[in-house]
C-alpha positions as CSV (number, residue, x, y, z in Angstrom):
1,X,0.0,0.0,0.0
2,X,3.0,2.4,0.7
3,X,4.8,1.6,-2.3
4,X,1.3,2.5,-4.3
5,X,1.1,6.0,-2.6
6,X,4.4,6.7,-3.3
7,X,4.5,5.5,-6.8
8,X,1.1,8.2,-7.0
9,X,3.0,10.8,-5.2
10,X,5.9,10.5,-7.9
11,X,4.0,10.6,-10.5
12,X,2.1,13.7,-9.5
13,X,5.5,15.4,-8.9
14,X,6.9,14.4,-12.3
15,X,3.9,15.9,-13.7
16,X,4.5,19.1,-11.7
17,X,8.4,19.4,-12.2
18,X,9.2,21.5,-15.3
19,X,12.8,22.2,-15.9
20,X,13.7,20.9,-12.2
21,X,10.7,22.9,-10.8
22,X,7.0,22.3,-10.2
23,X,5.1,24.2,-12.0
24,X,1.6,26.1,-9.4
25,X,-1.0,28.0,-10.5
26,X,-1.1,31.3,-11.6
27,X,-1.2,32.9,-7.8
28,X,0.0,35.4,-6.0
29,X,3.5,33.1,-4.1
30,X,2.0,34.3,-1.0
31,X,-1.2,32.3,-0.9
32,X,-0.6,30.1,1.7
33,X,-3.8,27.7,0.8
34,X,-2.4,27.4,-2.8
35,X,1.1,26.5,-2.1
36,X,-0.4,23.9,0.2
37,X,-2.6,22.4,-2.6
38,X,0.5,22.5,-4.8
39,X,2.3,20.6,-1.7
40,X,-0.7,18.3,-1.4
41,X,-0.9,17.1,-5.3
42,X,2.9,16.7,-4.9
43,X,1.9,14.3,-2.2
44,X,4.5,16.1,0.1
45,X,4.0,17.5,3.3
46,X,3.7,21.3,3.4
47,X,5.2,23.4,6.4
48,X,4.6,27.8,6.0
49,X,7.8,29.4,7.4
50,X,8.0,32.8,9.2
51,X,8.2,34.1,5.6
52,X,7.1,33.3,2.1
53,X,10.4,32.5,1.1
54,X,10.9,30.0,3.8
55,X,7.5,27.5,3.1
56,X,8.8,23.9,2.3
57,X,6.9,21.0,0.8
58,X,9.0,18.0,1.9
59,X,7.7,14.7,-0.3
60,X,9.0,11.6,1.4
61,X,8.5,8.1,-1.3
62,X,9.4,4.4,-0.2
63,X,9.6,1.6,-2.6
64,X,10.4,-1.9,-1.1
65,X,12.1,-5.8,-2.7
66,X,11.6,-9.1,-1.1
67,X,14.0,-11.8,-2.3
68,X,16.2,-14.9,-1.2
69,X,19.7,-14.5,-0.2
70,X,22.1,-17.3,1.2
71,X,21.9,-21.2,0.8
72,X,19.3,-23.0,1.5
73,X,18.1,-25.0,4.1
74,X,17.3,-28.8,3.5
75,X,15.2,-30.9,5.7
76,X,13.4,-34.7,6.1
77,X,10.5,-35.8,7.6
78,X,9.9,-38.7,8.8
79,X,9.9,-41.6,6.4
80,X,6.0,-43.1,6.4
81,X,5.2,-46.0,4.7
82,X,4.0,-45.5,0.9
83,X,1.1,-47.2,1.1
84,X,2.1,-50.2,-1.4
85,X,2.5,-54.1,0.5
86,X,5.5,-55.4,2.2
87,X,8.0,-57.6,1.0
88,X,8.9,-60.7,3.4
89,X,11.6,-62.9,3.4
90,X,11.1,-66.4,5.3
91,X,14.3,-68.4,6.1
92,X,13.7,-73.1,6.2
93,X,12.3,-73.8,9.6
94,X,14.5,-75.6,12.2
95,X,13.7,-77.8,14.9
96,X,13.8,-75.3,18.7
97,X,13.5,-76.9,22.1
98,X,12.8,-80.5,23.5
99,X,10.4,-82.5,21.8
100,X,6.8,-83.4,23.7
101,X,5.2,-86.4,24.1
102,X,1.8,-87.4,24.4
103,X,-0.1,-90.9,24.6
104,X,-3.3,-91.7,24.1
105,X,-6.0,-94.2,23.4
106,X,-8.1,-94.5,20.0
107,X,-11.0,-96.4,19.0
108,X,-10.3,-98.7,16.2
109,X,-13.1,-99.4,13.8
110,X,-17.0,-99.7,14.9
111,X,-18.5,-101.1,17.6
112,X,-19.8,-104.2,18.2
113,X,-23.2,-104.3,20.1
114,X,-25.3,-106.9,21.5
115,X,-28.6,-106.5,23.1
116,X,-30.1,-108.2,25.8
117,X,-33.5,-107.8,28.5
118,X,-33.1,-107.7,32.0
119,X,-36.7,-108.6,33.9
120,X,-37.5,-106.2,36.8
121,X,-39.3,-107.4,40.3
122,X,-42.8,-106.9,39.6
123,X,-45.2,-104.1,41.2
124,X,-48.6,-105.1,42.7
125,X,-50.9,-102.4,43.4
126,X,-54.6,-102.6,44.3
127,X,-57.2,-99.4,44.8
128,X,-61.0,-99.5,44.9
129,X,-63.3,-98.0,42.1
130,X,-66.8,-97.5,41.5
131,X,-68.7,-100.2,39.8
132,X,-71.2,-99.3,38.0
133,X,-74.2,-96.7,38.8
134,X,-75.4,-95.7,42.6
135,X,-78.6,-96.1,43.5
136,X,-80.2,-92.8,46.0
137,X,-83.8,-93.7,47.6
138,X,-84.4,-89.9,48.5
139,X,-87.2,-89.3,51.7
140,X,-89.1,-86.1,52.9
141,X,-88.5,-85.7,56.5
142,X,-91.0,-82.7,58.4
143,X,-89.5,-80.4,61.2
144,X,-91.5,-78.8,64.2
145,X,-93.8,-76.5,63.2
146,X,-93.1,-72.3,64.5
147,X,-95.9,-70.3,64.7
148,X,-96.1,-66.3,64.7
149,X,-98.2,-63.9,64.2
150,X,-98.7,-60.2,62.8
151,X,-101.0,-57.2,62.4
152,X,-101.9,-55.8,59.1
153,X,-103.8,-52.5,59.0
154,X,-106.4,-52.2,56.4
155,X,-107.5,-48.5,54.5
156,X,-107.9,-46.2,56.9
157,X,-111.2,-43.6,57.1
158,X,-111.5,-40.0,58.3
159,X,-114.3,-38.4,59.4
160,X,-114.6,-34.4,60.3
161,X,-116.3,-32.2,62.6
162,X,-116.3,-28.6,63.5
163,X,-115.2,-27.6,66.7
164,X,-113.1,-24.8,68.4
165,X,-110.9,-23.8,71.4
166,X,-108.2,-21.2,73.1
167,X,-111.8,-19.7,74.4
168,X,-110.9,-16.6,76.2
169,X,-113.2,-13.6,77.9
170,X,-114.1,-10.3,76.3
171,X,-115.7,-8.7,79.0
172,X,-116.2,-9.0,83.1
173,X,-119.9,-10.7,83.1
174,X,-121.5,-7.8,84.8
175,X,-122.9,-6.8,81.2
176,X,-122.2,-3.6,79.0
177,X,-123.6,-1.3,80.4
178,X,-126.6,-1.1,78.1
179,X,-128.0,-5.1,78.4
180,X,-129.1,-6.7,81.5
181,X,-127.0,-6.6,84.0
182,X,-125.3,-10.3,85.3
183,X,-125.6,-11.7,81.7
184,X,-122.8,-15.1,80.9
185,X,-118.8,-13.9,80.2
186,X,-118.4,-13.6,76.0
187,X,-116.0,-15.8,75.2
188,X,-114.2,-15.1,71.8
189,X,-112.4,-18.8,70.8
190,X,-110.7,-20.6,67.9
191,X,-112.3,-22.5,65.2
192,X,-111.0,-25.6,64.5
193,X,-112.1,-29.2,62.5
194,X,-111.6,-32.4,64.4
195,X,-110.4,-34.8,62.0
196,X,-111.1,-38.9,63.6
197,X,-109.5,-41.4,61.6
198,X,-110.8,-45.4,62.2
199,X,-107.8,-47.8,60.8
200,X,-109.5,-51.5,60.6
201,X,-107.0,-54.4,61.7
202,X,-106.3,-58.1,60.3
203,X,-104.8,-60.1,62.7
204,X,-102.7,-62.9,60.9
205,X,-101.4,-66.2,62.0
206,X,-98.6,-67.9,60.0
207,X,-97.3,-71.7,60.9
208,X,-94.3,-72.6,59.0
209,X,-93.6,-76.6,59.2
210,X,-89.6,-76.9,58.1
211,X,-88.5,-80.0,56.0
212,X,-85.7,-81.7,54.6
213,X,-84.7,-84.5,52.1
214,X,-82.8,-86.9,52.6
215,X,-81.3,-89.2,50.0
216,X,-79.5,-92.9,51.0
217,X,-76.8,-93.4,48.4
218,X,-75.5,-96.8,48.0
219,X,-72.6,-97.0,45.3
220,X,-71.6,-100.2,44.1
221,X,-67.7,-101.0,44.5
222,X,-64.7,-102.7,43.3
223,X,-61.3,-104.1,43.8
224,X,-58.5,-103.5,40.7
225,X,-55.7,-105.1,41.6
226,X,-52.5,-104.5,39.0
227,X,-49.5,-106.4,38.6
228,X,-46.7,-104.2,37.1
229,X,-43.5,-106.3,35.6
230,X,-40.7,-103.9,34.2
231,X,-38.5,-105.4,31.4
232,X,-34.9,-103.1,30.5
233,X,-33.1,-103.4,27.7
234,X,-29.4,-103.7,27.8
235,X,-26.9,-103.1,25.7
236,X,-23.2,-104.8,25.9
237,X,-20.8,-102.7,23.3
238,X,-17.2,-104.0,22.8
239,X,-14.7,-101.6,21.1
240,X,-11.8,-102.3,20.3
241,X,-8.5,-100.0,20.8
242,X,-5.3,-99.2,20.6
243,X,-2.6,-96.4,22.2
244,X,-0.7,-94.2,20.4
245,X,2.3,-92.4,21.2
246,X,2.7,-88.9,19.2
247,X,6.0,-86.6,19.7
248,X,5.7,-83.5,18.2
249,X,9.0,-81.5,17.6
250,X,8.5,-77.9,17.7
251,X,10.0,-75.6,14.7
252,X,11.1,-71.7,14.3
253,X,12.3,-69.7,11.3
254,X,13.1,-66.0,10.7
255,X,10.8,-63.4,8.3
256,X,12.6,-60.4,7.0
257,X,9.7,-57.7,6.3
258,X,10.8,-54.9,4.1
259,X,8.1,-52.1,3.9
260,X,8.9,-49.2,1.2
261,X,8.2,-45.9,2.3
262,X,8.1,-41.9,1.0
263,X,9.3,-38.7,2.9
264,X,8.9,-35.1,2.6
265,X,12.2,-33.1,1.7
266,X,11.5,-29.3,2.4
267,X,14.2,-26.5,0.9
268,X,14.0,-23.2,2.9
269,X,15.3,-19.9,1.6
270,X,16.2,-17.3,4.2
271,X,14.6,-13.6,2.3
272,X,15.0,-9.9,3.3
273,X,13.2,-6.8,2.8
274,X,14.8,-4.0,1.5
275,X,12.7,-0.6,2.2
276,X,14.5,2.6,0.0
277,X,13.2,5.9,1.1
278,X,13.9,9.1,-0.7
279,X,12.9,12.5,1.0
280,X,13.2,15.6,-1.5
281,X,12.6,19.1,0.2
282,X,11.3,21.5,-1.7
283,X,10.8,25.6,-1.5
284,X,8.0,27.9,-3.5
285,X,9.3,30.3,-6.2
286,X,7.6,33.4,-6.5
287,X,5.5,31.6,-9.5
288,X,4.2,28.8,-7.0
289,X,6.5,26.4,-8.6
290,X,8.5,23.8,-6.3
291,X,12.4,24.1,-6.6
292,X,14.4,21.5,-5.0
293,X,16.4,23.3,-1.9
294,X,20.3,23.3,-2.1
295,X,21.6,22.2,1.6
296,X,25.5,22.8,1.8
297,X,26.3,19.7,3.3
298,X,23.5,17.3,2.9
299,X,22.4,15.7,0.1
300,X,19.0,16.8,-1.9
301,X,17.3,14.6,-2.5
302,X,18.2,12.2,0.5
303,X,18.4,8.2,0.3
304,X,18.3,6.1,2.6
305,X,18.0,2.3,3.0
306,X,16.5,-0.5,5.7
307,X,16.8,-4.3,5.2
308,X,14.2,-6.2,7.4
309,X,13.9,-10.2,8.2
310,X,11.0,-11.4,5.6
311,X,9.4,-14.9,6.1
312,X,11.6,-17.9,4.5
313,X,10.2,-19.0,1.1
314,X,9.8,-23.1,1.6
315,X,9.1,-25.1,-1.5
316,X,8.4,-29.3,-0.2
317,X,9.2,-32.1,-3.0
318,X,7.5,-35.8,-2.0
319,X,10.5,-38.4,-2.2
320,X,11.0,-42.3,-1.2
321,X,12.0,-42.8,1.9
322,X,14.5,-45.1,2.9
323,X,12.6,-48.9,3.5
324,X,11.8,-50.0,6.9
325,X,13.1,-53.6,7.4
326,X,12.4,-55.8,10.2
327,X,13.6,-59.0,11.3
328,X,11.1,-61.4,13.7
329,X,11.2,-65.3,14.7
330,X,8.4,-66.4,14.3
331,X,7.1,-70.3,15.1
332,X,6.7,-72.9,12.3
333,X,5.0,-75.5,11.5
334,X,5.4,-78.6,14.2
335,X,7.0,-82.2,13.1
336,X,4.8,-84.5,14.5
337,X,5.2,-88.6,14.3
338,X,2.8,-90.8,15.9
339,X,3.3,-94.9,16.6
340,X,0.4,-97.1,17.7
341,X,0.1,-100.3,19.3
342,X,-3.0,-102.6,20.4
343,X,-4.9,-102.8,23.7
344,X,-7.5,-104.5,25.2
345,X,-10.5,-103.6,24.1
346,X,-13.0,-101.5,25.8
347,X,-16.4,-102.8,27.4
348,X,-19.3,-100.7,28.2
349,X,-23.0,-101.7,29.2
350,X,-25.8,-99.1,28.7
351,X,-29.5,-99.7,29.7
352,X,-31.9,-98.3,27.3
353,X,-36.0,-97.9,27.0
354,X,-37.8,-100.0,29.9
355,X,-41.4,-101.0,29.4
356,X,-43.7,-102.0,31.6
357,X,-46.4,-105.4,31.4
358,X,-49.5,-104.9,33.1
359,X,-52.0,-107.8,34.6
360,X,-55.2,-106.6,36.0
361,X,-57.5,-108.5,38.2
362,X,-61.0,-107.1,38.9
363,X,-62.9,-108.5,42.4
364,X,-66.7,-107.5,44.5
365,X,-65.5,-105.0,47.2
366,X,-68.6,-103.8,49.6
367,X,-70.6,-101.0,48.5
368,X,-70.1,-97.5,49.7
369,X,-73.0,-95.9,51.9
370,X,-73.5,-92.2,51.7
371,X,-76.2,-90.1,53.1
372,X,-77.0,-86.7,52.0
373,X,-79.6,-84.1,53.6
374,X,-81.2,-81.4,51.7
375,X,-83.1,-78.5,53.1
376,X,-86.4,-77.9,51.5
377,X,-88.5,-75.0,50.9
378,X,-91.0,-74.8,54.3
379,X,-94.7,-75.3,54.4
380,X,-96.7,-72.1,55.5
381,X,-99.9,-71.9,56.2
382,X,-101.7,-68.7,57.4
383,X,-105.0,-67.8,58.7
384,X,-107.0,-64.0,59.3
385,X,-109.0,-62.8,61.9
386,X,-110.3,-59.1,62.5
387,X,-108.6,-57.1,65.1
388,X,-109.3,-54.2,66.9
389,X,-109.5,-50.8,64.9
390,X,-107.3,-48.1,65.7
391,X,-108.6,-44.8,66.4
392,X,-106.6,-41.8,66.1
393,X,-108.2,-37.7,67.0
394,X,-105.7,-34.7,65.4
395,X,-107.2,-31.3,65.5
396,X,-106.0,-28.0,63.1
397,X,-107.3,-24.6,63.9
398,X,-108.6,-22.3,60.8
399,X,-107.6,-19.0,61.9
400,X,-111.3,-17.5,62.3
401,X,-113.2,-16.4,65.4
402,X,-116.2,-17.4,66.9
403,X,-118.0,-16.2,70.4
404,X,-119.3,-18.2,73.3
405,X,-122.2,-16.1,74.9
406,X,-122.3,-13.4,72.3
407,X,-124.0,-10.3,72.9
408,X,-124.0,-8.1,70.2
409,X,-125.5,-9.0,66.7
410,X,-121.9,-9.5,65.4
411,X,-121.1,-11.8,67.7
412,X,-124.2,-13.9,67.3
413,X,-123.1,-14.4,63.3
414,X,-120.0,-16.0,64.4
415,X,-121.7,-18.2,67.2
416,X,-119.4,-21.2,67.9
């Protein structure tokens, strides 16, 4: 980005410079605002003196170059394998350690098998059993009668009459004042209606006679008596056999294993930056124009260089490795003799299915005698008679008046 502005910067001042001057605008060399535009198009940076004739655009540019310098740097990874199969290399196998020894005993050829029965000690057993249908002779048998009674009331009647109460006196008997004097106390009282209700009566008698059946059961019966023989069969195999003696000699060899590989080589460069910088210092004519300023003992422009560390510049090339060999003992196959000889041979008895013979003997055993009682539905009887009716009085007043002994013409319309 620096090396851009500067490259701008330089151009704008090459298009300024005329004849080792920049050329301004037509302006009066004073104008402090157009010597700094000029300053600014320069791409310098502009500085007003204590006079006009000591203003100074100073235009600074950088350019900068990367590259190697030195030898180079050459490294290895680690060598991987390439992905392709390894070679092996097996040596003869030779005989390792003490032989071993083992003996053991073989069938030779089939079987032979002869069969046989072996007759068990027979099993008697006897149980009793039903013979044939029972016979039940069933029998009504009646209890002692129990006898009780109850009251049923029949449809009640009612029957009203008027009547009245709460009588109390309106005045003191002596009369009003304008009857005859020593006439009966007025009495004013409560109407009321006397309800009587008559309830006939049914008095009823109930006898209930319990009863029961019961049934005499006679069940024929039998003896079964079974005689149980077992019969086994056995089986009498002879095999013959011989032993054998096998030694078995154990053996070893050596596999060389060579595995290709690949490895990374990696050449670094070390690089440097190296930054020029040029500053030019520039004063105003009296035109406007930039003229480069002559120092008496410093250069005009002024160079200057810096060389920096830059990152190394690695460039990797895939290579084969060197091969990875490996050398193992591993255990071959075993050398194994075996010499037989014949034995007696072998003699086994096995017992296989076992049936059974059965012999049954059926003889009269005395019948069985059960009794079994049954509770029946009871026998009632009932018989009615009237009873005595009950009789019951209630009383309601109806809220009106009426006079005992009235005495005015009022009093005698609501006579009780």
């Amino acid at each position: 980005m620096t090396s851009l502005r500067n490259a701008t910067g330089m151009a704008a001042i090459a298009a300024l410079l005329i004849g080792g001057s920049i050329a301004g605008p037509a302006s009066p060399a004073f104008a402090d605002h157009t010597r700094q535009h000029t300053c600014d198009q320069a791409g310098g940076v502009y500085t007003a003196g204590a006079t006009p004739g000591a203003d100074r655009c100073v235009v600074t540019t950088s350019t900068s170059v990367t590259g190697p310098f030195g030898a180079p740097t050459t490294t290895f990874s680690e060598p991987v394998p390439d992905g392709t199969s390894p070679f092996f290399v097996d040596t003869p196998s030779m005989p390792v350690g003490a032989p071993t020894v083992e003996e053991e005993t073989r069938d030779v050829g089939e079987p032979v098998v002869v069969e046989t029965a072996r007759v068990g000690t027979p099993v008697v057993e006897s149980e009793e059993r039903d013979a044939g249908e029972a016979v039940a002779v069933p029998v009504v048998v009646p209890g002692t009668p129990v006898v009780t009674t109850r009251t049923e009331e029949g449809t009640p009647t009612s029957t009203q009459a008027p009547g009245y109460r709460n009588c109390k006196p309106v005045n003191s008997g002596k009369g009003d004042g304008k009857g005859d004097k020593g006439s009966p106390k007025v009495e004013r009282c409560e109407r009321t209606v006397v309800t009587t209700t008559t309830t006939p009566t049914t008095e009823v008698t109930t006898v209930t006679t319990p009863q029961e059946r019961v049934t005499t059961t006679t069940q024929p019966r039998e003896t079964v008596t079974t005689t149980t023989t077992p019969s086994t069969e056995v089986f009498t195999s002879t095999q013959q056999q011989e032993s054998c003696v096998t030694t078995t000699q154990a053996t070893q060899f050596t596999r060389t294993t060579t595995q290709n590989t690949t490895q990374t080589r990696s050449v670094s460069y070390r690089q440097r930056t190296i930054t020029t910088t040029t500053t030019s210092t520039y004063r105003y004519m009296g035109n406007g124009q930039l003229v480069l300023v002559v120092f008496p003992v410093a250069d005009n422009p002024r160079v200057t260089t810096r060389t920096t560390e830059a990152e190394p510049l690695v460039t990797n090339f895939q290579q084969a490795g060197p091969p990875i060999v490996t050398v193992e003992t591993r255990a071959g196959d075993s050398i194994v003799n075996t010499v037989c000889t014949p034995i007696a041979p072998e003699i086994t008895v096995t017992e296989g299915e076992t049936t059974f013979a059965e012999e049954v003997v059926v003889t009269p055993a005395p019948p069985q005698v059960t009794e079994t009682r049954e509770t029946l539905d009871p026998i009632v009887t009932e018989s009615r008679a009237p009873g005595e009716p009950v009789v019951t009085t209630s009383t309601r007043g109806t809220g009106k008046t009426c006079y005992n002994n009235p005495s005015t013409s009022d009093q005698r319309k609501n006579r009780c």
